[in-house]
Biotite code that builds the C-alpha atoms (Angstrom):
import biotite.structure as struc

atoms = struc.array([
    struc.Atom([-10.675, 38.304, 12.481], chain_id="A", res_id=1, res_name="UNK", atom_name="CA", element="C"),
    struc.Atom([-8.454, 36.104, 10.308], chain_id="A", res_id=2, res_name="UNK", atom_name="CA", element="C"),
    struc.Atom([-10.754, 33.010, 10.143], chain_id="A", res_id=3, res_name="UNK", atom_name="CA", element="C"),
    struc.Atom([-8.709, 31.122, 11.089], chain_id="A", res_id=4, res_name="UNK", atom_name="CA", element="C"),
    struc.Atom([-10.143, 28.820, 14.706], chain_id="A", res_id=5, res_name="UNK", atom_name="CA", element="C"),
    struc.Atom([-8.882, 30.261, 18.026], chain_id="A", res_id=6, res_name="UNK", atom_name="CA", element="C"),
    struc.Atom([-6.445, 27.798, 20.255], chain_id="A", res_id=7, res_name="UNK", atom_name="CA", element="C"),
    struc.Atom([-6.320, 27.330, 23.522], chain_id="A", res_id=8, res_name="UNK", atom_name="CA", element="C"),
    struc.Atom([-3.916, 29.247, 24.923], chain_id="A", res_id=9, res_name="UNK", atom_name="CA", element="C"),
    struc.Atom([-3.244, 26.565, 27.565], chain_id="A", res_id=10, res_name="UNK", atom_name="CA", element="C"),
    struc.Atom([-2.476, 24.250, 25.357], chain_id="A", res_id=11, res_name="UNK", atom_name="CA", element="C"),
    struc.Atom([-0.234, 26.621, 23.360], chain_id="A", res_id=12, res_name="UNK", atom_name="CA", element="C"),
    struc.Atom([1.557, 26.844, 26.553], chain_id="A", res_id=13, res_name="UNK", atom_name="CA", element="C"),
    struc.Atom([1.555, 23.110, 27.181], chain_id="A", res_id=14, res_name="UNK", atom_name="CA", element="C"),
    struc.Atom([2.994, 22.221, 23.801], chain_id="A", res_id=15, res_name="UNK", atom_name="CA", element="C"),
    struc.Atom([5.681, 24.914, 23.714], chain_id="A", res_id=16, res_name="UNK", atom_name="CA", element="C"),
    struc.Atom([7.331, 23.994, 27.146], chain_id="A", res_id=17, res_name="UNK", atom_name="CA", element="C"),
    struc.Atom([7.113, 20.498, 25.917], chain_id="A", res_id=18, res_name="UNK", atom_name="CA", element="C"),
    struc.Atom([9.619, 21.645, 23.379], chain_id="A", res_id=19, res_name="UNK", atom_name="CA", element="C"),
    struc.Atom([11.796, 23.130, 25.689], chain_id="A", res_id=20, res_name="UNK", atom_name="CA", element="C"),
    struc.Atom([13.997, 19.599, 26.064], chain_id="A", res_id=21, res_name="UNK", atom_name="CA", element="C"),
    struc.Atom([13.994, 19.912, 22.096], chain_id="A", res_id=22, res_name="UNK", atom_name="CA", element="C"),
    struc.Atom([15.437, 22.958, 22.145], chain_id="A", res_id=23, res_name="UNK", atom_name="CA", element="C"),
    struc.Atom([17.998, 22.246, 24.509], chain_id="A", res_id=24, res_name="UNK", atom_name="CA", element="C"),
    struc.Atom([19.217, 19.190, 22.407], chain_id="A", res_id=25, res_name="UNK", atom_name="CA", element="C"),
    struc.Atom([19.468, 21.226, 19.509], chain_id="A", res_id=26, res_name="UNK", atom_name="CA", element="C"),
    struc.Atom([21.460, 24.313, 21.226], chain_id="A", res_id=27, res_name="UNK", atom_name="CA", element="C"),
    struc.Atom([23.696, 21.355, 22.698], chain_id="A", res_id=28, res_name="UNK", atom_name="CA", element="C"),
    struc.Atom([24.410, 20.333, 18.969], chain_id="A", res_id=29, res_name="UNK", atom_name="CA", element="C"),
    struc.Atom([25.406, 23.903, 17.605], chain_id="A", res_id=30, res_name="UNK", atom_name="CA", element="C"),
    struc.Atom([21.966, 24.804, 16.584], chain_id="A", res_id=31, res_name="UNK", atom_name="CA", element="C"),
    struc.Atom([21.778, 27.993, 15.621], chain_id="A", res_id=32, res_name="UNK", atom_name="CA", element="C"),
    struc.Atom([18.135, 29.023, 16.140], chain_id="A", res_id=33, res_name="UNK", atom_name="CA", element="C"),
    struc.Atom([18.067, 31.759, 13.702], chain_id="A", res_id=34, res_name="UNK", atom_name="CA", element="C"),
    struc.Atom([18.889, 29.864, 10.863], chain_id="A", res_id=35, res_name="UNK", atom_name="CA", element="C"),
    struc.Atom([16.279, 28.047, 8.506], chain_id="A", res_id=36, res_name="UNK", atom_name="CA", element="C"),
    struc.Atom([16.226, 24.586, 8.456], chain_id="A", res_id=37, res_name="UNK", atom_name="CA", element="C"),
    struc.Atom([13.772, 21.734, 7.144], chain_id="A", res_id=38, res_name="UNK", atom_name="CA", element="C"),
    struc.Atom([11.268, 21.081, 10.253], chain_id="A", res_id=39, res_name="UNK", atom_name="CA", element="C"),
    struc.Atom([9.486, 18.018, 10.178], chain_id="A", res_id=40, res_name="UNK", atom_name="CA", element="C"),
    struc.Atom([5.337, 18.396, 11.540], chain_id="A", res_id=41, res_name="UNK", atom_name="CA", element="C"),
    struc.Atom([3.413, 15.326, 12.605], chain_id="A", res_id=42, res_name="UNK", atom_name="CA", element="C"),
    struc.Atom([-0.173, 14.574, 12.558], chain_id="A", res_id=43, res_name="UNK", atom_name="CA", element="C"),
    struc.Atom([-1.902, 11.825, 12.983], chain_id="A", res_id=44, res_name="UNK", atom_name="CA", element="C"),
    struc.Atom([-6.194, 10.893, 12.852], chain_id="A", res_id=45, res_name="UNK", atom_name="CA", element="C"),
    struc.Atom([-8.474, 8.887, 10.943], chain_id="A", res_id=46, res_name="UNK", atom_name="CA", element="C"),
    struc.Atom([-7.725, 7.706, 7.024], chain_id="A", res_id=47, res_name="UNK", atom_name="CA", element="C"),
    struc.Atom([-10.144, 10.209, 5.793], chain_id="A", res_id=48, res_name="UNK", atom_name="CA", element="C"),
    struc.Atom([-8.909, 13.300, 7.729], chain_id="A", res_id=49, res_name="UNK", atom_name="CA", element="C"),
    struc.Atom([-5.572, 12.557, 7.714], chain_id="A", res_id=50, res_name="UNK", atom_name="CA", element="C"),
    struc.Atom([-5.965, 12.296, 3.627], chain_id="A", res_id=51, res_name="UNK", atom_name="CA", element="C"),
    struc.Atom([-7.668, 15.429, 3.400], chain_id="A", res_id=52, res_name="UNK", atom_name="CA", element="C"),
    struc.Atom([-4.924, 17.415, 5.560], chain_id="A", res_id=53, res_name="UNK", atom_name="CA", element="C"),
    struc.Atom([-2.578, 15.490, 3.107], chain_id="A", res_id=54, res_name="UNK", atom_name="CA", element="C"),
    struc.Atom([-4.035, 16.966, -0.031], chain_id="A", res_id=55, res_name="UNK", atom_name="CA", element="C"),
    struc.Atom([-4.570, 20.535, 2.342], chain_id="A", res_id=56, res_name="UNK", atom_name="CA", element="C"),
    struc.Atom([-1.116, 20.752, 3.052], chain_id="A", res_id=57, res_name="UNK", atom_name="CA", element="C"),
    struc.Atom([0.594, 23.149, 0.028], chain_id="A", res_id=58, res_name="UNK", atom_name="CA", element="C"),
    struc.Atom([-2.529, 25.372, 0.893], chain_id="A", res_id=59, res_name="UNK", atom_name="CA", element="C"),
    struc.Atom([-1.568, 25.608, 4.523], chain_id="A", res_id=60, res_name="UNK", atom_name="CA", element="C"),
    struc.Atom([1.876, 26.402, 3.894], chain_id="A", res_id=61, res_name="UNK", atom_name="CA", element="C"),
    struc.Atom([3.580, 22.926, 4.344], chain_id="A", res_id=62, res_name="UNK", atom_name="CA", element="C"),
    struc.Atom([4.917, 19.832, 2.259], chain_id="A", res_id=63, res_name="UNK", atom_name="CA", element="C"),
    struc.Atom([3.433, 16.460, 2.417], chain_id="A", res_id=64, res_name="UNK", atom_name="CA", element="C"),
    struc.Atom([5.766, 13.937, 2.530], chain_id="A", res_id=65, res_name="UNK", atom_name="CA", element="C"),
    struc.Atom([4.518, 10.411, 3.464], chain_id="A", res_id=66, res_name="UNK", atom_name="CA", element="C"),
    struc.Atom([1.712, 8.221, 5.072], chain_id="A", res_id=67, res_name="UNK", atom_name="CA", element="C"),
    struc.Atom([2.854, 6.455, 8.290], chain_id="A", res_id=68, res_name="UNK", atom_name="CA", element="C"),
    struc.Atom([0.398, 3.954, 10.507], chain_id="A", res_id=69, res_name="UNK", atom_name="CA", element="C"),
    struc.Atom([-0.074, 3.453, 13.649], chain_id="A", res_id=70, res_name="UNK", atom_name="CA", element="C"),
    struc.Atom([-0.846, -0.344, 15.446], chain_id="A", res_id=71, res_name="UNK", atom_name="CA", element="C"),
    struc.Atom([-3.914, 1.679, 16.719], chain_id="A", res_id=72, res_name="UNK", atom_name="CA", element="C"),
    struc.Atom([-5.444, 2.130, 12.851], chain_id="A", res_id=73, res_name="UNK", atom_name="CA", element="C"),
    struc.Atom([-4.604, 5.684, 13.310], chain_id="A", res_id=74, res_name="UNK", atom_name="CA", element="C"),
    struc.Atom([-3.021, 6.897, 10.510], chain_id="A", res_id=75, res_name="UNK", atom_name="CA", element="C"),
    struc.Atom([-0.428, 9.696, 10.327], chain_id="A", res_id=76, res_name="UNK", atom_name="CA", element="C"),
    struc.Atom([0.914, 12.359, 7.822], chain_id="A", res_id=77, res_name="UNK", atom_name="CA", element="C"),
    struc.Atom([4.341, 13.824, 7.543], chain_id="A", res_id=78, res_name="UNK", atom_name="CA", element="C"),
    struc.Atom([4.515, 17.195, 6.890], chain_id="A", res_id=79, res_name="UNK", atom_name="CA", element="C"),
    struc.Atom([7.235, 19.855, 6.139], chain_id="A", res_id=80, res_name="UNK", atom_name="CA", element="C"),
    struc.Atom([8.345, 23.435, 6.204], chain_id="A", res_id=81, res_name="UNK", atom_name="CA", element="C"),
    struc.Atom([11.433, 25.605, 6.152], chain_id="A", res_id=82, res_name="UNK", atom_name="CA", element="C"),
    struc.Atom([12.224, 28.021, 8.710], chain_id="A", res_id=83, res_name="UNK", atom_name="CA", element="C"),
    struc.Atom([14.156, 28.982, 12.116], chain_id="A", res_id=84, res_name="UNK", atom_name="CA", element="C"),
    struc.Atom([13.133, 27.509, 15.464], chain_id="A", res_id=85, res_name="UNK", atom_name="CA", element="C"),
    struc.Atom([13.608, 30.800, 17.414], chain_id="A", res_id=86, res_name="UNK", atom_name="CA", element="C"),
    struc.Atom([10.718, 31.419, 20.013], chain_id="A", res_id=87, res_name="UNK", atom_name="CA", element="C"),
    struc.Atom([8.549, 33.259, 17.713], chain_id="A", res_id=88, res_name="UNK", atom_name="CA", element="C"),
    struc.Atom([8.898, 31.297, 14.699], chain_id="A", res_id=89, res_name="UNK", atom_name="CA", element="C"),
    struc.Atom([7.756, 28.187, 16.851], chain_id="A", res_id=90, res_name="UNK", atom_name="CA", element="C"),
    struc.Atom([5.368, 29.798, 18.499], chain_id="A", res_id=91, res_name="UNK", atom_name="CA", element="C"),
    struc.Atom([3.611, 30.565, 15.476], chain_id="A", res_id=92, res_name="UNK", atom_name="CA", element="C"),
    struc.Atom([4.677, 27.021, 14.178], chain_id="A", res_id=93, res_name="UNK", atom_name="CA", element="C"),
    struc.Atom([2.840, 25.507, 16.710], chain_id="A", res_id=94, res_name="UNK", atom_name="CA", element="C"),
    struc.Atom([-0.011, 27.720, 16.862], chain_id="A", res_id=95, res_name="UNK", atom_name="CA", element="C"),
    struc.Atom([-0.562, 26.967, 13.146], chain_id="A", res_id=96, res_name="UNK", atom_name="CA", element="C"),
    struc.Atom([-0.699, 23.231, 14.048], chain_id="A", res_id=97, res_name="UNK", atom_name="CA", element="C"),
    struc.Atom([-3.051, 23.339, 16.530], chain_id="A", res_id=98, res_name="UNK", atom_name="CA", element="C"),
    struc.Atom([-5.430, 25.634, 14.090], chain_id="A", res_id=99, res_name="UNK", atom_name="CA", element="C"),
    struc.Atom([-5.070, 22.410, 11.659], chain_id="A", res_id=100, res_name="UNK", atom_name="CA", element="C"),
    struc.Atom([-5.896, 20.319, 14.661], chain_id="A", res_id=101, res_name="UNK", atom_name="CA", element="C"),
    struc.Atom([-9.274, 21.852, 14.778], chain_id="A", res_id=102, res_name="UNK", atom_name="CA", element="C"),
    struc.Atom([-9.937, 22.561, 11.238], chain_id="A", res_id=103, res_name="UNK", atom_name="CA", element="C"),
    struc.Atom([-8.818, 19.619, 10.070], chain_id="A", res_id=104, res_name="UNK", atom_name="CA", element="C"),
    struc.Atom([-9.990, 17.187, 13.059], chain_id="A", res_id=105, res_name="UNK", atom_name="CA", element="C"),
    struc.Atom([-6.258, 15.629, 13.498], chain_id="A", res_id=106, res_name="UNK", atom_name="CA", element="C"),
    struc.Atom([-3.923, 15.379, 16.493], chain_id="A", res_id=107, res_name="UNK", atom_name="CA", element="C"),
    struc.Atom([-0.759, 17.469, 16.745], chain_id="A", res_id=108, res_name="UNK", atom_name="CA", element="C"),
    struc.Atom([1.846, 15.112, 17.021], chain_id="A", res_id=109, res_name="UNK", atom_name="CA", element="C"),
    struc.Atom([4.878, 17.175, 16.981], chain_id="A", res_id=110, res_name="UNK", atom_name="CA", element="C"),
    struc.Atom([7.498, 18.587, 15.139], chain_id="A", res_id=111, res_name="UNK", atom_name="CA", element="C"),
    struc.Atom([11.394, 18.015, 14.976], chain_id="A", res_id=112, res_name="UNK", atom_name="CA", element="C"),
    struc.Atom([14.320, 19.125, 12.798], chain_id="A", res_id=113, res_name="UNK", atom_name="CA", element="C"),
    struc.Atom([18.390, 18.486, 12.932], chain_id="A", res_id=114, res_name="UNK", atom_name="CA", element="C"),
    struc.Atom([20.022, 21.277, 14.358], chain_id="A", res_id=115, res_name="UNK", atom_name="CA", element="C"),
    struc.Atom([21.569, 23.633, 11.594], chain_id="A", res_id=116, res_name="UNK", atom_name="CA", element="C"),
    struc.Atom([25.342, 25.086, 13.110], chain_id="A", res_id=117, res_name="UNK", atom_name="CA", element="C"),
    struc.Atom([25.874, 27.462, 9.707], chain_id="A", res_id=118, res_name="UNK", atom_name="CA", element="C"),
    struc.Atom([28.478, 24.814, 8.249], chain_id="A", res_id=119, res_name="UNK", atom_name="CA", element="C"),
    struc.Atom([28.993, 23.041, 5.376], chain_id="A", res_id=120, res_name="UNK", atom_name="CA", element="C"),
    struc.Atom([29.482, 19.122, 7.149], chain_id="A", res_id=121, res_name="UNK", atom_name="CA", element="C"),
])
């Protein structure tokens, strides 16, 4: 037991075939999936959770970039991490986003990054 809260696996499921169109942009760009690459994580939730995941965020692994806000009062924060987007690295991307979901009482709101082709431009 790692402590950390258990996911859905449906929704694990849900979230990663969701990606699948983001996936095929990328590949359509040159991505090459192995290589790491900045990948931008969105959350978004109340002032106070949002804050606290904000302040969370080196422990759990990622950067905290910036506040964004929503015409619904919601509140969102930006999040980053390096790292490939191969199946397994954004499986357990997305797993770890949904764990902050629960722990952290915030809604996944997706994650994106510009493809990375192994050149210089």
């Amino acid at each position: 037991m790692t402590g950390l809260p258990e996911i859905d696996p449906a929704r694990l499921a849900e979230e990663m075939a969701a990606d699948e169109s983001v996936i095929v942009e990328l590949a359509a760009n040159g991505d090459i999936e192995t290589l790491p690459r900045t990948i931008d994580i969105h959350f978004k939730g109340d002032r106070e959770a949002i804050e606290r995941l904000a302040r969370d965020a080196p422990v759990l692994g990622f950067r905290f970039i910036d506040f964004g806000e929503f015409e619904d009062g919601d509140i969102a924060a930006d999040l980053q991490v390096d790292g490939p987007v191969t199946r397994d690295a954004r499986t357990a991307l997305i797993t770890r986003a949904l764990q902050i979901e629960i722990s952290h009482g915030v809604e996944f709101d997706g994650w994106g990054c510009a493809p990375e082709t192994g050149s210089d431009e």
